[in-house]
N, C-alpha and C positions, 0 to 999 in steps of 0.2 A: 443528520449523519448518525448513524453509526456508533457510540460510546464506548459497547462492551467490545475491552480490543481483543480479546479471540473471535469473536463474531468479524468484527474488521477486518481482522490477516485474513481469513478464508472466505469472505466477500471480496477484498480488491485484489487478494490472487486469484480468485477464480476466473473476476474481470477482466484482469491483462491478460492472464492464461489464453482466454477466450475471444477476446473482442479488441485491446488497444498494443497496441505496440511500445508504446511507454505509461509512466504515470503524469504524465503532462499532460498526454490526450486523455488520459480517461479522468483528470481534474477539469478540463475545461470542457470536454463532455458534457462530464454529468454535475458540475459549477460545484466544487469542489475544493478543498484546501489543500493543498501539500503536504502544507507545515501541520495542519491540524492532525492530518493523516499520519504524518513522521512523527511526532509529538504524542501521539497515543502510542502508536506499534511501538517507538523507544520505548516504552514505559513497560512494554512484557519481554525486552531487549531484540527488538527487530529493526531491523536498516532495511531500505530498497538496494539492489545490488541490479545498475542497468545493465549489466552483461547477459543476464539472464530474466530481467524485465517481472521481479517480482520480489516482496519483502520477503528475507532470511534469516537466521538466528544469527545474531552480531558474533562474530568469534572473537575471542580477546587473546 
């Protein structure tokens, strides 16, 4: 996977953008982690927001 998390946010959005209708499908797709995925993107302050089916800048 993936480590550098700006490489990540513009990989698995481009992803769902393109090809899954969640991050569920495109984790067991392509045998993936969720939490590993939420756990990086947290850490440059990004959330999945499923209304829109892609990680976002967390507002506070």
């Amino acid at each position: 996977m993936i480590k550098e998390p700006n490489i990540l946010l513009s990989y698995i959005n481009t992803k769902l953008r393109d090809f899954y209708k969640s991050i569920d499908d495109l984790c067991e797709d392509l045998d993936l982690s969720k939490d590993e995925i939420d756990q990086i993107l947290i850490s440059i302050g990004y959330i999945y927001d499923e209304s829109s089916n892609q990680y976002k800048l967390k507002i506070t």
